[in-house]
C-alpha positions as CSV (number, residue, x, y, z in Angstrom):
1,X,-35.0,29.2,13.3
2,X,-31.6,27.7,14.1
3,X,-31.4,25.1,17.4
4,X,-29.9,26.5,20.1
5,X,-26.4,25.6,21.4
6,X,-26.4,24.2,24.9
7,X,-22.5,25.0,26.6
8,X,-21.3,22.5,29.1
9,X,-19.5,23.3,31.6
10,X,-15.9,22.1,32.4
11,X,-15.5,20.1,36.2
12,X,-13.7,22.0,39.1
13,X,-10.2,21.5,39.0
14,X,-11.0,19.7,42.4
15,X,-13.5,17.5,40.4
16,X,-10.5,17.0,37.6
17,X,-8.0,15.9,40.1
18,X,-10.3,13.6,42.2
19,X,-10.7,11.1,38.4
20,X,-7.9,11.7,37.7
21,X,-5.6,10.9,40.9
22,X,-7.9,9.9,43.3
23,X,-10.6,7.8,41.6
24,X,-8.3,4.5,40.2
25,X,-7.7,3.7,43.8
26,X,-11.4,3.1,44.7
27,X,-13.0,-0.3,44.9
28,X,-16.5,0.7,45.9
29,X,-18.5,2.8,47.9
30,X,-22.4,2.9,49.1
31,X,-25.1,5.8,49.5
32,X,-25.8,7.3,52.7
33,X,-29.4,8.1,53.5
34,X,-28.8,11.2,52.7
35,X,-27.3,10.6,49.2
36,X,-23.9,11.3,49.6
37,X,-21.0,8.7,48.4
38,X,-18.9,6.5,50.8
39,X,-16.2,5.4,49.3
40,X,-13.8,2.3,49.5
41,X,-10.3,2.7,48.6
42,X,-7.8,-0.3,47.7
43,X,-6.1,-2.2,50.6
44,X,-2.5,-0.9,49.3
45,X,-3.8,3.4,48.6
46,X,-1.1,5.4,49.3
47,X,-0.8,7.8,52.1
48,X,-0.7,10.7,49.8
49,X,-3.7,9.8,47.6
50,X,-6.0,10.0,50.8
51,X,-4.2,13.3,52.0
52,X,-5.0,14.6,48.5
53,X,-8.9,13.4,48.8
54,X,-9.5,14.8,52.3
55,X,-8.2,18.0,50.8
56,X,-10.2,18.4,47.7
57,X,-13.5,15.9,48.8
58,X,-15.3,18.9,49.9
59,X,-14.8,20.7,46.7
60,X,-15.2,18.0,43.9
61,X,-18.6,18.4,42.3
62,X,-20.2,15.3,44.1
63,X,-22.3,14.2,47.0
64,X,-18.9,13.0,48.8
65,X,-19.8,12.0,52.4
66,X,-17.2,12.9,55.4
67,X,-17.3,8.8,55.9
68,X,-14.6,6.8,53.7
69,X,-13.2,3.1,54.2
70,X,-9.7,1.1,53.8
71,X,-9.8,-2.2,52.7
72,X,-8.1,-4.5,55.4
């Protein structure tokens, strides 16, 4: 009997674009209590990189939280 194949799945396209636009500007980010991700972007994050994060936080396939930071 041969083993059988397990088939992974690809990321969202939301998921894609969040590492691969979004992710580089983060510096941290903590756990709610209820598991979801707060995240802490860089002090100099461009307008259009949070724009493009509200847009697609909902989507990407992680516990994002509604909560997010600046650096000052």
């Amino acid at each position: 009997m041969e083993p059988e194949l397990e088939i992974m799945a690809l990321p969202n396209k939301e998921t894609l674009e969040f590492y691969d636009k979004v992710y580089n500007w983060i510096t941290g980010g903590y756990r709610e209590p209820d598991n979801k991700i707060v995240y802490i972007f860089s002090k100099d994050v461009p307008k259009e990189i949070i724009e493009l994060f509200l847009k697609i936080r909902d989507d990407v396939e992680l516990p994002i939280s509604e909560n997010f930071h600046v650096e000052s």
